[in-house]
C-alpha positions as CSV (number, residue, x, y, z in Angstrom):
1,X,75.2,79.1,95.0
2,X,71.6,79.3,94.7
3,X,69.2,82.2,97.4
4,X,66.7,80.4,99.0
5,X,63.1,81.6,100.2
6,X,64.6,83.1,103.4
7,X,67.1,84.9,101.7
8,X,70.5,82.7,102.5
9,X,73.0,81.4,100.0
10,X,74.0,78.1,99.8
11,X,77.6,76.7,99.6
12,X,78.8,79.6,101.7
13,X,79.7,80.4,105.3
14,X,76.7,81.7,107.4
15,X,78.1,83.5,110.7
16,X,75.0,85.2,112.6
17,X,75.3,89.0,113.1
18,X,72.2,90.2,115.7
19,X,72.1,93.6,114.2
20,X,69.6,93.8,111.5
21,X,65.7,93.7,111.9
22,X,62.8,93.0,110.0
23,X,62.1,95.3,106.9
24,X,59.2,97.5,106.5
25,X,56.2,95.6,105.6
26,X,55.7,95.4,101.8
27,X,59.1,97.0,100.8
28,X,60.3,95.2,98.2
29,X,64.5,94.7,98.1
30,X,65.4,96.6,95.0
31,X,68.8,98.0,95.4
32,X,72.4,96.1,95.8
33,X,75.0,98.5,98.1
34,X,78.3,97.6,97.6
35,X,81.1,98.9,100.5
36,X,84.1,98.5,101.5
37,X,85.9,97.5,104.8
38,X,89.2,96.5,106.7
39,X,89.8,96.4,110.1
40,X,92.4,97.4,111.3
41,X,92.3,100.1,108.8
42,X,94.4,99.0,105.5
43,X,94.8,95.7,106.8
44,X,93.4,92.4,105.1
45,X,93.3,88.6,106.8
46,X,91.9,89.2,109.9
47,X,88.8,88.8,111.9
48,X,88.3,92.1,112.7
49,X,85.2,92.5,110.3
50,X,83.7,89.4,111.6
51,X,84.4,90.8,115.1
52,X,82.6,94.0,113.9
53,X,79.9,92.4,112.6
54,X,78.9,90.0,115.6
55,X,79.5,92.6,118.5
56,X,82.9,90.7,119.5
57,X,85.0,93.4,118.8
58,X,87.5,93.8,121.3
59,X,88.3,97.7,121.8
60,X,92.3,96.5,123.2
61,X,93.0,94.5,120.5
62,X,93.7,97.5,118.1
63,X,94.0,101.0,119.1
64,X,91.1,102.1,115.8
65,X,89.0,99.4,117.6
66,X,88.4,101.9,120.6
67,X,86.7,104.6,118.3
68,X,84.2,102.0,117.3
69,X,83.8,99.8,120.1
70,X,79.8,99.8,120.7
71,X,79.2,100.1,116.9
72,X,76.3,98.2,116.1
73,X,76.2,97.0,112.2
74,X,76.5,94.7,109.8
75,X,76.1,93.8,105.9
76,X,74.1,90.5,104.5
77,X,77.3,89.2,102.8
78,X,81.3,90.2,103.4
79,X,83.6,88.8,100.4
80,X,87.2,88.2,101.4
81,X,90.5,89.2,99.5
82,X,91.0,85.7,98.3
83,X,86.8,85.6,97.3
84,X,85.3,84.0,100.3
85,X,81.9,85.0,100.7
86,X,80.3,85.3,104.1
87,X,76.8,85.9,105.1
88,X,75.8,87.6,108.0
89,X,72.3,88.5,108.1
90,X,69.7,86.8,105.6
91,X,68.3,89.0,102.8
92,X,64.8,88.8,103.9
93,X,66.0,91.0,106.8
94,X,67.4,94.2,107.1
95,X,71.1,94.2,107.8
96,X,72.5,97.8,109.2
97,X,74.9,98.5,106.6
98,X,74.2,101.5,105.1
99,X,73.0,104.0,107.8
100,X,71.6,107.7,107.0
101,X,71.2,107.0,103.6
102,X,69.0,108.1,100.2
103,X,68.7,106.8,96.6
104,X,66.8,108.6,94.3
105,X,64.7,110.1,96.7
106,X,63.7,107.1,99.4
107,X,65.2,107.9,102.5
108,X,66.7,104.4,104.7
109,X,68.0,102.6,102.5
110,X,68.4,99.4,104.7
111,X,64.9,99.0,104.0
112,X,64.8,98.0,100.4
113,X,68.4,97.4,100.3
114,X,71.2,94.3,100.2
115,X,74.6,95.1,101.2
116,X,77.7,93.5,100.5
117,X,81.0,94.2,102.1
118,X,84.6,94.0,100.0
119,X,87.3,93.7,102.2
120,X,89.2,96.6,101.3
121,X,89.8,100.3,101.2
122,X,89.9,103.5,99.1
123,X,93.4,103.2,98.6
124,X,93.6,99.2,97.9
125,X,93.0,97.4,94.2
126,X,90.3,94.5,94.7
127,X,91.3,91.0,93.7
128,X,90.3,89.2,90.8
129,X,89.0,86.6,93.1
130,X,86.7,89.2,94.6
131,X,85.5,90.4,91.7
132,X,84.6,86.8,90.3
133,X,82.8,86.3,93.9
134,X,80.8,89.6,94.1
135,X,79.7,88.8,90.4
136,X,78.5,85.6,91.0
137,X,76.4,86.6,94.3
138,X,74.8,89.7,92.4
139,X,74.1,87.6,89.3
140,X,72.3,84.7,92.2
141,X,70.5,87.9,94.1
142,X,69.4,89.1,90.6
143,X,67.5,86.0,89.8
144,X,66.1,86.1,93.3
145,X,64.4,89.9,93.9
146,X,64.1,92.8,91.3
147,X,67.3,94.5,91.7
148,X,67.1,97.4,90.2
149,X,69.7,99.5,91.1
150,X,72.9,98.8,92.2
151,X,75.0,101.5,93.9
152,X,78.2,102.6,95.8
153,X,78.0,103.3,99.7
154,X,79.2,106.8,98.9
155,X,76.0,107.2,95.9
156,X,73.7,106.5,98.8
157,X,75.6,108.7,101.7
158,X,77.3,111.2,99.6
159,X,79.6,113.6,101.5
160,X,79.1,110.7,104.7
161,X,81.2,108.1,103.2
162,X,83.4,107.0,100.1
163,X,83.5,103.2,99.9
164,X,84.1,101.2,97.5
165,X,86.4,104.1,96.7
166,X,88.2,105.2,93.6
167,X,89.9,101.7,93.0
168,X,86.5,99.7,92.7
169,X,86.3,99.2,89.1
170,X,82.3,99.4,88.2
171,X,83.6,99.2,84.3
172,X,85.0,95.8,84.8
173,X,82.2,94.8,87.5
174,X,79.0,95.9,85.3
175,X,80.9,94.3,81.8
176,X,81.3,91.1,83.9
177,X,77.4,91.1,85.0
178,X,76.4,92.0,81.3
179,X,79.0,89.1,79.6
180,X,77.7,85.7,78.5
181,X,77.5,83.1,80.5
């Protein structure tokens, strides 16, 4: 997998989300968001997420899907359960993933931030295939902009939200980013 100028990864699935706009002019992308979703709730496989993501989400096809029918986000990449990595929006852009947000003091953190999407919940483990996947694409998105930070969804909108939740492991993620290659 290698970014290229406009910000897409090769090798993987590219499905076109049309929420995101362009970033402020000179704001540089220096933070890495990580989240976590299912849809329905607690419930991995599905296309829900896509759905989400695209503005094809059908508000019968799950009674949770009513509450967020008309929802308007998305993230630049979603990894699967079994470590699939879809992109939705390319990095150059801002994706609407992480909504009233602040880290260290900058308000909208869309703005100089990626986001990438686990498939998963607070109460859920994350697979050892998504672990190998999200360190790959951070370790790719490292060599191509000046991360410098990279933070929970619930560091950036404390209070707001909790994702990745208690059963992300950051030990094992940041020792995997750190370990020789």
């Amino acid at each position: 997998m290698q970014i290229d100028a406009t910000g897409c990864a090769s090798g993987i699935r590219f499905i076109a989300s049309p929420n995101f706009d362009e970033r402020p002019a000179g704001c540089a992308i220096s933070l890495l968001v990580i989240h976590n979703i299912s849809l329905p709730p607690d419930e991995f496989g599905g296309d829900g997420v896509v759905d989400l993501f695209t503005n094809r989400l059908d508000p019968e096809a799950h009674p949770y899907y009513r509450a967020i029918h008309g929802l308007r986000v998305s993230s630049h990449f979603y990894i699967r359960r079994t470590g699939e990595i879809i992109q939705f929006v390319p990095c150059e852009k801002r994706a609407w993933h992480a909504g009233e947000s602040c880290w260290q003091g900058r308000d909208r953190c869309n703005d100089f931030s990626i986001g990438i999407e686990l498939e998963g919940s607070d109460s859920h483990s994350f697979t050892d295939s998504q672990y190998g996947a999200l360190v790959e694409l951070t370790l790719e998105l490292q060599k191509a902009y000046s991360i410098e930070h990279i933070a929970g969804h619930s560091d950036i909108a404390p209070g707001r939200k909790t994702d990745p939740g208690p059963c992300f492991d950051w030990e094992r993620y940041r020792a995997a980013l750190t370990a020789p290659r």
